[in-house]
Structure formats: structure tokens, C-alpha cells
LOZA-725031 format. One record per residue: residue in one letter; x, y, z of N, C-alpha, C, O, CB in turn. Coordinates in steps of 0.2 Angstrom, whole numbers, plus 2048, in hexadecimal, padded with zeros to 3 digits. Atoms other than C-alpha are relative to their C-alpha. Glycine has a CB too. Example, Ala and Ser with C-alpha at 12.3 -4.5 7.8 and 13.67 -1.06 7.14 Angstrom:
# LOZA-725031
A8047FA80083E7EA8278048068008098058037FB800806
S7FC7FA7FF8447FB8247FC8058037FF80B8048028027F9
# end
This chain:
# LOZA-725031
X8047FA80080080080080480680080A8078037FB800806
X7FC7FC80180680F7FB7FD8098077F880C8098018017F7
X8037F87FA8068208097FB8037FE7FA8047F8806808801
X8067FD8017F78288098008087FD7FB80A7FA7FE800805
X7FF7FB8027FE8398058038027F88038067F4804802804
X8017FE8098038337F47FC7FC7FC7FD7FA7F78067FF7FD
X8068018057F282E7EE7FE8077FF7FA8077FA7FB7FD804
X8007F88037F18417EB8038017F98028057F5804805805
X7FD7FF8077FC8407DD7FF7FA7F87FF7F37F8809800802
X7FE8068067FA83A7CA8087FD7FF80E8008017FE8057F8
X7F98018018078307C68027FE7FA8007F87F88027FC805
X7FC8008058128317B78067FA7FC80C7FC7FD803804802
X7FB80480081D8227B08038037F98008027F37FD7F8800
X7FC7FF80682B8297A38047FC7FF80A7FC800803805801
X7FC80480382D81B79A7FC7FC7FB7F67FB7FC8037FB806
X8078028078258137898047F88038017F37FF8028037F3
X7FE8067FD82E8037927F97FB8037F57FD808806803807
X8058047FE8207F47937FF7FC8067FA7FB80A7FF7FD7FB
X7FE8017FC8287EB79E80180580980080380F8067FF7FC
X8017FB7FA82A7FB7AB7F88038007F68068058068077FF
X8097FE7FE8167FF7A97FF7F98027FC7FA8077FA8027F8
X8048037FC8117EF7AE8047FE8058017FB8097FD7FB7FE
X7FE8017FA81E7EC7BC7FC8078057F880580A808800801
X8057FD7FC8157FC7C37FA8028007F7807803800804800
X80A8018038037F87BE8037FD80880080180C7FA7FA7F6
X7FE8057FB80B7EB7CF7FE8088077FB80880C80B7FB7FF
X7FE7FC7F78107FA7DC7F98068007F680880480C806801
X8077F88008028097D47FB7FF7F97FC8007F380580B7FE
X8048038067F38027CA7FE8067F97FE8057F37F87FD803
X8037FA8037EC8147C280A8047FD80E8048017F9806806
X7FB7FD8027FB81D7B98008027F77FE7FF7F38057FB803
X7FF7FD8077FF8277A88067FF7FE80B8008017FF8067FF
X7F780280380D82379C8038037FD8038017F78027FA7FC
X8007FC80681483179380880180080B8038057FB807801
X7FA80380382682E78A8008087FC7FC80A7F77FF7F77FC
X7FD7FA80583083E7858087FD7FF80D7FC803801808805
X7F980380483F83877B8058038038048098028018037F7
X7F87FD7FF85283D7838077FD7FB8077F77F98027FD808
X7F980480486283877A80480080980680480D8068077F6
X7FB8037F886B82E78A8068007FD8097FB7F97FE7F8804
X7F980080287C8347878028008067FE80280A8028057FB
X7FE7FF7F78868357988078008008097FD7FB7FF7F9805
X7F97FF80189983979C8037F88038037F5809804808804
X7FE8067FE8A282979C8058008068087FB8058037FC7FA
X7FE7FF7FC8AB82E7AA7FC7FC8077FE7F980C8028067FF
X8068037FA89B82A7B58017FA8028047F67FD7F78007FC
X8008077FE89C8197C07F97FD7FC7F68017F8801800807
X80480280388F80D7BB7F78018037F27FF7FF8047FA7FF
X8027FD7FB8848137C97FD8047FD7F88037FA804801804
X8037FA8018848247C67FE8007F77FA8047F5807805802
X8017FF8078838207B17F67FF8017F28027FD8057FB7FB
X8088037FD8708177B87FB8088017F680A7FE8007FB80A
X8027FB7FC86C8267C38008067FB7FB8087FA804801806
X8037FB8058708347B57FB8007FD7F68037FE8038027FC
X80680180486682C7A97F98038037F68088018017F97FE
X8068027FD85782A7B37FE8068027F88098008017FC807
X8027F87FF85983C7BA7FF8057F87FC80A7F7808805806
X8007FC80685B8427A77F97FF7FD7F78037F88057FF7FC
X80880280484A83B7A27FD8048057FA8088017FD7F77FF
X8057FD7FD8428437B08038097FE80080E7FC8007FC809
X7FF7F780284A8547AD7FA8047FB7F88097FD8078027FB
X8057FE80483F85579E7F98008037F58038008017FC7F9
X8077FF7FB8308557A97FE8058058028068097FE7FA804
X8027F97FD8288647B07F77FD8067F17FF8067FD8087F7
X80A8027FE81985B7BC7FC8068057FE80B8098007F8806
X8057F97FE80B8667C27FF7FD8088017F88097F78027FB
X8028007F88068677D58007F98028047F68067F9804803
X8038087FE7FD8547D58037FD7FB7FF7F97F87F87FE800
X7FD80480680B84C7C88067FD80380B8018048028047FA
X7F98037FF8178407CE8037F97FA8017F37F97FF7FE809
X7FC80580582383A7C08047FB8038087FD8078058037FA
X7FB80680082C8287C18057FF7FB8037FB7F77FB7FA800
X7FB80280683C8277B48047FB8048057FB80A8048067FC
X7FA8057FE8488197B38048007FB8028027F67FE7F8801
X7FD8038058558137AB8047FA8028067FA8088038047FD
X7FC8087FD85F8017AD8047FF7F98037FF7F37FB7F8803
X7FB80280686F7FC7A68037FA8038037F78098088087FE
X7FA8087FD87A7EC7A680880380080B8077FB8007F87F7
X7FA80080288B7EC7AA8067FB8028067F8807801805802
X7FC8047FE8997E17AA8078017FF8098047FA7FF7FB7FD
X7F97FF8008AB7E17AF80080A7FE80480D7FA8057F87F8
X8017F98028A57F57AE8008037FC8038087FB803802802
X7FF7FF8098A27F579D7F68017FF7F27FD8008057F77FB
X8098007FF88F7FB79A7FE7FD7F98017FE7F37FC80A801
X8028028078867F178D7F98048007F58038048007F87FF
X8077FE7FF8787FB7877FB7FB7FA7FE7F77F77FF80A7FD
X80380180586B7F677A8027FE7F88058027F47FD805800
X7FC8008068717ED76A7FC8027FB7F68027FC8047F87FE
X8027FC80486E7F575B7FF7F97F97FB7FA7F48068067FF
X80380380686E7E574F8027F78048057F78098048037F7
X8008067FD86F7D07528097FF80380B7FD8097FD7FB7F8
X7F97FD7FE8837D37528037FF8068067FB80A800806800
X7FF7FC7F78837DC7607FD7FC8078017FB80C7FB809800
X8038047FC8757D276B8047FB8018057F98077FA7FF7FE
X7FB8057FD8807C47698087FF80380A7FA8068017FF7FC
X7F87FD7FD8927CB76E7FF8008088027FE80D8028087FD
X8037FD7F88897D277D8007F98078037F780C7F58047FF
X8038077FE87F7C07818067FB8018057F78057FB7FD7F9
X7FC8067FF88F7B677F8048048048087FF8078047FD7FB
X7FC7FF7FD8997C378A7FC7FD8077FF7FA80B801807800
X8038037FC88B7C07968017F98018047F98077FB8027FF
X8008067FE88C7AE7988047FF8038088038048017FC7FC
X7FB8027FC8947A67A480380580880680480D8067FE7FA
X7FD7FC7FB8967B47AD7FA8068067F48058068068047FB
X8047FE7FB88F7C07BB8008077FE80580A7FF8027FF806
X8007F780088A7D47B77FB8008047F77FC8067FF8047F8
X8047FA7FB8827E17C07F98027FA7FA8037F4806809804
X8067FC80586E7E87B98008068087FF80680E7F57F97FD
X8027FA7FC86D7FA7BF7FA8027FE7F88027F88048057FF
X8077FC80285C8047C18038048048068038097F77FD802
X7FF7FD7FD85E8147C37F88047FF7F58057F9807803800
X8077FD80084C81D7CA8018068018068088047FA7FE804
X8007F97FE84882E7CB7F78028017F38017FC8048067F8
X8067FE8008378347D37FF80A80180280E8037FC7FB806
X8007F58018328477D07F98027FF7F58007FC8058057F8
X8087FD7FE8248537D78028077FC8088087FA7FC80180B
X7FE7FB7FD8238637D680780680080A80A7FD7FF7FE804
X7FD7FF7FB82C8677E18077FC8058097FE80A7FC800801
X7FC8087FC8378577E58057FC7FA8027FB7F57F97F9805
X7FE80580284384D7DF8047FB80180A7FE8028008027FC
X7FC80280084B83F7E08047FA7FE8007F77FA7FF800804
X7FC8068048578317DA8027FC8048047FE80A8058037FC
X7FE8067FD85C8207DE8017FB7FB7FD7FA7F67FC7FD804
X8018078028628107D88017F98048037F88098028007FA
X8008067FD8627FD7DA8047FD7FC8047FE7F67F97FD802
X7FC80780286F7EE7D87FE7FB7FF7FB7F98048037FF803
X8038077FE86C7DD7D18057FF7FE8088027FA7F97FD7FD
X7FB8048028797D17CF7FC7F97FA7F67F87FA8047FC807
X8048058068757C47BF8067FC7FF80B7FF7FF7FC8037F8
X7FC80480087E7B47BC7FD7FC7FA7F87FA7FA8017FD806
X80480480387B7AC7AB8057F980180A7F88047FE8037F7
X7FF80780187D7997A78068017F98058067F67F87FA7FE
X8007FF80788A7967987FD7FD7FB7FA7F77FB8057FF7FE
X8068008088817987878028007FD8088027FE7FC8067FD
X7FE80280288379177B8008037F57FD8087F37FF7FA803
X8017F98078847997687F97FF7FC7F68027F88087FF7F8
X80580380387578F7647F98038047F48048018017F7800
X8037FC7FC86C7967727FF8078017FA80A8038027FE804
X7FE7F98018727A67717FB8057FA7F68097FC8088007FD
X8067FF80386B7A97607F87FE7FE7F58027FA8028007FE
X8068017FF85A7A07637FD8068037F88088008007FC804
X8037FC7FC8577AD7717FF8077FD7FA80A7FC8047FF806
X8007F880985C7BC7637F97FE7FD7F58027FE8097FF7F7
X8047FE8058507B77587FA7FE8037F58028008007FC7F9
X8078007FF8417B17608008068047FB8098037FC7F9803
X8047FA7FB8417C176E80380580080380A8047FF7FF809
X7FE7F880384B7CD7648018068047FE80B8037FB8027FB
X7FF7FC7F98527D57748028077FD80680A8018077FD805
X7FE7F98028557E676A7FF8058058048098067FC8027FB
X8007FB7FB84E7F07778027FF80980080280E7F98017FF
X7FD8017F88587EA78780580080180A7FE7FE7FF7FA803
X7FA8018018657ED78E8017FB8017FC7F7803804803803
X7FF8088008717DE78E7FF7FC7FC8017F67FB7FD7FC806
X8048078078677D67807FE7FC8027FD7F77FF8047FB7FC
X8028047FE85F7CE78C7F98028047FA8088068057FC803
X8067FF7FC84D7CE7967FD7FA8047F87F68027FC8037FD
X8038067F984B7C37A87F87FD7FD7F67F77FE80080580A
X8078058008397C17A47FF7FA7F77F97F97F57F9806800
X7FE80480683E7B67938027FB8008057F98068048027FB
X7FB8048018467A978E8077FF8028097F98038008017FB
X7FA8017FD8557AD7938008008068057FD8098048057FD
X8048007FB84C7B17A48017F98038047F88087F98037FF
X8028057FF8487A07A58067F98008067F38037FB8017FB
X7FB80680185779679F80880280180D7FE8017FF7FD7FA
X7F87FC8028677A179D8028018078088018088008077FB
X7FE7FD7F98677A77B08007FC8047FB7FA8077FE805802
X8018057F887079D7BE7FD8018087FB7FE80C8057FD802
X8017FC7F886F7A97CD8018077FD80480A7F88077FD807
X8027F97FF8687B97D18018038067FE80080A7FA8017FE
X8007FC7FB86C7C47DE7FE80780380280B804805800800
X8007FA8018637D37E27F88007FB7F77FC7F68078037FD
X8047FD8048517DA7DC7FF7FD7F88027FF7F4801807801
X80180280784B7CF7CC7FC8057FC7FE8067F67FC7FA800
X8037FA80383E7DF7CA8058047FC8048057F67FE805804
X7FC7FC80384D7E87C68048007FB8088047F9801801803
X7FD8028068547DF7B87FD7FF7FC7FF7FF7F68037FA801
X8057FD8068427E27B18008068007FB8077FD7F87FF802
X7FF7F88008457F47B17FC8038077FC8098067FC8047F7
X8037FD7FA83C7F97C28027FC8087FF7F78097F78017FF
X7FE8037F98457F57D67F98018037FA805808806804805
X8098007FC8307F47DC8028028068018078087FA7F7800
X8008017FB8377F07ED8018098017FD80D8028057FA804
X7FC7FA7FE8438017EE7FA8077FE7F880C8028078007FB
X8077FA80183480C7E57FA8018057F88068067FC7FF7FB
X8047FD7FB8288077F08018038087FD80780B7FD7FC801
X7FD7FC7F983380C7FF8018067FF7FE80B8038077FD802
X7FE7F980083981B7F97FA8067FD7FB80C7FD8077FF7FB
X8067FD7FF8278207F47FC8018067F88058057FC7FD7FC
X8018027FA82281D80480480480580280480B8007FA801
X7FE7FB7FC82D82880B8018087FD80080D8008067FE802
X7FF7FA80282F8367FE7FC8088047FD80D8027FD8007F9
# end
């Protein structure tokens, strides 16, 4: 249940992310989805952390909410050995990524940003991900039937690869769907 003081507010999700509208249809049933385009560029100097947390705050920048508007933005990246994999751009790429992954253990960052008004704040959440090794037959199966174009990593826990590619998880599975539920609902709950 969420505080009573923020049933007063519409609430905003800045994200065309299907995956992050229905993890929060879970924590806030009634909600509006309105998606303003950013070019996520960031100084690569940023840790992997803070690269989560700009993003997240840069999408919310572009939002101006009125008295009763509270916007939700995210963003989540993969990283491994500190190296950010974003989104591949063609089968190529999804595979390079997919075979770095194997076998091995990266971090999925969410970084959230909630904003009134009046208020704003930022956070994010850690998950540790361990895949099985994959094998090239496996690999591109997983490319073509669920065509991970829009993920980071090339990959999405609630798939196929969800299902067979991952041996251990550590840390918020929400959050490797693009939304840390637990950490929002807390930190809504306190805002």
C-alpha cells in the first residue's frame, strides 16, 4: 500500500518501456505514460552507477510536472568487467554481447528518478546475474525468435533466456526487468 499522501498525486511513467508499465501496473494500478525522446549520451568518465543515475535524472529533466504530477523515469544498463553493454543495433552485436555474457557474472543497473514539483530525487539498484555457458546454437536461437533489440545486454530475464541461460541471481529480479519495485515502493513511501 502506498502512503496516503501520495494518492493526491497523478502519476507519470517516462517510459514507452512495456516491460516497465506493467511491472508498475504491480506497485500503482492507475497511471499515464507519456515518452519524450532524450539522446542518452553521458561522459564516460561516469562510474557505472552514476552512468544509471544520470540517465534516469536526464529523462526526468525534460519533465515540468504540475502541482498533482509525480513523474517516474528509469533507466538500466548492463555491465561487465566495467564495460557498459547498451542495446545492439543489429544480430552481430546481440551476439558478441550474449557470448561475452556467458559463463560469466555482470551487474544490471536501474537508475530511478521520481519528480514533483517541487522534489526530486534519484536512486539506483544492483543486481548481480550469472549466465550458464551458451552455446552458439543457443545464442542465436534466442536472437531470432525474441530479437532482443531493445535491451540492454541483448537479453530479457522474463524470456527465454530468463528461463534457461541464467544460473544465479543476486539481488532484485524486478530490476533486471527495468523497475527495483521493492526500492520504489520504499522510497515512495518516504518521499
Amino acid at each position: 500500500m502506498i502512503n496516503e499522501k501520495l494518492e493526491r498525486f497523478e502519476f507519470i511513467l517516462g517510459s514507452k518501456s512495456p516491460r516497465r508499465q506493467e511491472l508498475l501496473k504491480k506497485l500503482i494500478p492507475e497511471f499515464k505514460t507519456i515518452v519524450k525522446p532524450v539522446e542518452e549520451v553521458y561522459d564516460k568518465s561516469l562510474s557505472k552507477e552514476e552512468i544509471a543515475i544520470y540517465l534516469s535524472d536526464l529523462k526526468a529533466s525534460i519533465f515540468s510536472p504540475k502541482n498533482n504530477e509525480l513523474v517516474i523515469t528509469a533507466d538500466t544498463i548492463v555491465s561487465i568487467d566495467n564495460d557498459i553493454l547498451g542495446k545492439p543495433k543489429n544480430e552481430n552485436e546481440a551476439f558478441k554481447m550474449l557470448n561475452r555474457l556467458s559463463g560469466n557474472t555482470h551487474e544490471v543497473i536501474t537508475g530511478v528518478t521520481l519528480k514533483t514539483k517541487h522534489k526530486k530525487e534519484t536512486f539506483h539498484d544492483t543486481t548481480q546475474v550469472t549466465f550458464y555457458d551458451l552455446n552458439p546454437i543457443e545464442i542465436n536461437f534466442y536472437i531470432k525468435k525474441y530479437k532482443p533489440f531493445d535491451k540492454a545486454g541483448s537479453y530479457g530475464i522474463q524470456e527465454w533466456m530468463g528461463y534457461f541461460g541464467i544460473s544465479k541471481i543476486s539481488g532484485d529480479y524486478f530490476n533486471v526487468m527495468g523497475l527495483p519495485l521493492h526500492l520504489i515502493y520504499r522510497k515512495l513511501n518516504s518521499f
